[in-house]
Residue frames relative to the residue before (quaternion, step in Angstrom):
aa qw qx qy qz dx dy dz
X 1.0000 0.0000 0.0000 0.0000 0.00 0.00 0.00
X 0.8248 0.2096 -0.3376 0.4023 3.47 0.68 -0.87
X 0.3765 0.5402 -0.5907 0.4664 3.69 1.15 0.34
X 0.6975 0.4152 -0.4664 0.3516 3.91 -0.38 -0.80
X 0.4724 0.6908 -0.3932 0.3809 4.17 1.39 -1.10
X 0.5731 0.6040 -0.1569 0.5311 2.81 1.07 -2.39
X 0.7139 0.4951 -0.3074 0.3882 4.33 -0.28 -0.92
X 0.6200 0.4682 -0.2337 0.5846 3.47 0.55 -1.70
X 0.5763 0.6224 -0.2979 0.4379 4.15 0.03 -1.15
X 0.7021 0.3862 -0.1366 0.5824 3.15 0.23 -1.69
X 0.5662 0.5560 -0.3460 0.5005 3.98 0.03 -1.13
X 0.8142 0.2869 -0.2247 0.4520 3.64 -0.18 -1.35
X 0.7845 0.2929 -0.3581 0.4130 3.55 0.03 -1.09
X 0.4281 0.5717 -0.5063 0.4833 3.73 0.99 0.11
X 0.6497 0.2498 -0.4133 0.5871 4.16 0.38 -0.53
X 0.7870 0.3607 -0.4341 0.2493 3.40 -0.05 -0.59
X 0.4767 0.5910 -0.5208 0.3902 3.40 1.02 -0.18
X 0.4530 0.5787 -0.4690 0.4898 4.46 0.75 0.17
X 0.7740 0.3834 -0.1373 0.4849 3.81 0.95 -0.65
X 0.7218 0.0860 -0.0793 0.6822 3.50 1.33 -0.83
X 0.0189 0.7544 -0.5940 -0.2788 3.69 0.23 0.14
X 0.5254 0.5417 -0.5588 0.3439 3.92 0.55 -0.39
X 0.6631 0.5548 -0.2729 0.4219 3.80 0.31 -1.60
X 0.7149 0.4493 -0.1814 0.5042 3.51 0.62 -1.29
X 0.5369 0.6193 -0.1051 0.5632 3.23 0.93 -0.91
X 0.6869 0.2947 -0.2024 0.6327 3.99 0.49 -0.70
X 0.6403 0.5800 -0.3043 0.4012 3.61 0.50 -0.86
X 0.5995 0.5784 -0.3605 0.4195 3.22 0.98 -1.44
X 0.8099 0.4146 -0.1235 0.3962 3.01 0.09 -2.12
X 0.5454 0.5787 -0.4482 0.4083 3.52 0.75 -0.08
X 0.7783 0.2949 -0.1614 0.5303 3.39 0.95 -1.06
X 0.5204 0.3120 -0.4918 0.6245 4.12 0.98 0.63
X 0.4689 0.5818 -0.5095 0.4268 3.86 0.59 0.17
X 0.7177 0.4266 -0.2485 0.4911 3.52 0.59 -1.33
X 0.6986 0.5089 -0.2417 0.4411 3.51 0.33 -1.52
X 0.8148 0.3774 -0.1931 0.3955 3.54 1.13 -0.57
X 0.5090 0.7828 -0.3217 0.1570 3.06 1.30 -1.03
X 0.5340 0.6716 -0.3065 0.4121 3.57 0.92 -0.41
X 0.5127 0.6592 -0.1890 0.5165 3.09 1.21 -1.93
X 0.8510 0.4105 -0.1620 0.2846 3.81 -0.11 -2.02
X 0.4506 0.7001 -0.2400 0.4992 2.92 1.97 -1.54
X 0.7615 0.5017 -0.1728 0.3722 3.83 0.28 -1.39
X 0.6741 0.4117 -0.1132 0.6028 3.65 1.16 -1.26
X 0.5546 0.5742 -0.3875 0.4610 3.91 0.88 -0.11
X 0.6083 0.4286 -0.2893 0.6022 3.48 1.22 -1.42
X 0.6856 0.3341 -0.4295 0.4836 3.95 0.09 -1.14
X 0.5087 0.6768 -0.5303 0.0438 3.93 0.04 0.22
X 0.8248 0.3873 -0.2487 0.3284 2.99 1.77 -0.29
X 0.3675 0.5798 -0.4585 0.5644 3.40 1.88 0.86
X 0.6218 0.4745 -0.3926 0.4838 3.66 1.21 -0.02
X 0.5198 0.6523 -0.3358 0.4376 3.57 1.19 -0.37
X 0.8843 0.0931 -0.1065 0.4449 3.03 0.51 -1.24
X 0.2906 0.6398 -0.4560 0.5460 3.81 1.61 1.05
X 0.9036 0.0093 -0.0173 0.4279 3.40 0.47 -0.95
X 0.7541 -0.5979 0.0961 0.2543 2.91 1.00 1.41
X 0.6615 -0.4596 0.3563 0.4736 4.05 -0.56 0.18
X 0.8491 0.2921 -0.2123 0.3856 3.56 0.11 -1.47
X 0.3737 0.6347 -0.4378 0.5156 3.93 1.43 0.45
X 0.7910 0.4789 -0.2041 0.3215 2.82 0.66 -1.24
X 0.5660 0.5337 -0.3042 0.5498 3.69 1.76 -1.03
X 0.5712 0.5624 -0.4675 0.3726 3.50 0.71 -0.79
X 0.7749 0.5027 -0.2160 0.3163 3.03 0.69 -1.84
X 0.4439 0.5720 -0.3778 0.5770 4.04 1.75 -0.72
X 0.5904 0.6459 -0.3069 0.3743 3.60 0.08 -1.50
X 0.8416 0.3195 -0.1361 0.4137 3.74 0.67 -1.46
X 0.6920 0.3752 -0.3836 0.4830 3.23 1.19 -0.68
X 0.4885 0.5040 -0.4849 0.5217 3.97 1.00 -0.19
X 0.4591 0.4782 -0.5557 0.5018 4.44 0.51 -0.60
X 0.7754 0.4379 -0.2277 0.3939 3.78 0.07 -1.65
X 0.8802 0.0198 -0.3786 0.2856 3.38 0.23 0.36
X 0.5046 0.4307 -0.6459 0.3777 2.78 0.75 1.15
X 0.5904 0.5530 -0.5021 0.3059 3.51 0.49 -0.19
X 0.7472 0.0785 -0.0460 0.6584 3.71 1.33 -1.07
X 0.2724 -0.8264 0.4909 -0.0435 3.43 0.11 1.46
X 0.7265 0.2668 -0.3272 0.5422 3.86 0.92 -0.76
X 0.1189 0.8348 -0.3887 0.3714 3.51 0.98 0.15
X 0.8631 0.0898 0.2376 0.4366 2.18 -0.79 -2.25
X 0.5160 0.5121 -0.3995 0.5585 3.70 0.97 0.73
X 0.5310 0.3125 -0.3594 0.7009 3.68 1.14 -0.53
X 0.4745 0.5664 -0.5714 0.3571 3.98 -0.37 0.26
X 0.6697 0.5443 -0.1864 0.4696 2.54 0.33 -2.62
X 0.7979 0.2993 -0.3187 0.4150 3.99 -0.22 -1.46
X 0.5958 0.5174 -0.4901 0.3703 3.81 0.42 -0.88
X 0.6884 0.5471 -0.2642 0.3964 3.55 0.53 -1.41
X 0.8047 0.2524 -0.1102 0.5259 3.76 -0.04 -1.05
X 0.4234 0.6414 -0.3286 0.5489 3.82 1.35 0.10
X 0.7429 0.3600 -0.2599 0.5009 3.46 0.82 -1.08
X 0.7692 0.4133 -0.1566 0.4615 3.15 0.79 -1.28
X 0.4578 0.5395 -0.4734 0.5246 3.64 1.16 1.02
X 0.7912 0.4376 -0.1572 0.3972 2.95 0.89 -1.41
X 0.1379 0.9416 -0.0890 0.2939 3.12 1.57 -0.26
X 0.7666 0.0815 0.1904 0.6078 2.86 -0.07 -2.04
């Protein structure tokens, strides 16, 4: 039940993000925040055996893109940030 809630949510603010992309756009990431958050949580900690595995200028590329993403889609990547560390607050 609350995955289909979670579907329909996602579905709408996903058209409405064509009209508001911030709102739509916060909504998204709020709900791939949750659904993911485990996922982001996990690859945040491996960020620094990936630093020094795959060298410095991977790594700028890889800063470089996620700094492109929020500024390019800012409520996005602010519904990420809250879905993600939102769950894992609430969580425990």
């Amino acid at each position: 039940m609350g995955d289909t809630i979670a579907y329909i949510i996602l579905a709408i603010s996903l058209f409405y993000t064509f009209f508001e992309p911030f709102i739509g756009g916060l909504i998204v990431g709020f709900i791939s925040g949750i659904y993911f958050s485990s996922h982001i949580l996990l690859r945040g900690q491996q960020f620094r055996e990936f630093l020094i595995t795959d060298g410095i200028f991977k790594s700028f590329v890889f800063i470089a893109t996620l700094a492109a993403f929020l500024i390019s889609a800012p409520g996005m990547a602010l519904g990420l940030l809250l879905g993600t560390f939102g769950r894992h607050l609430f969580k425990k």
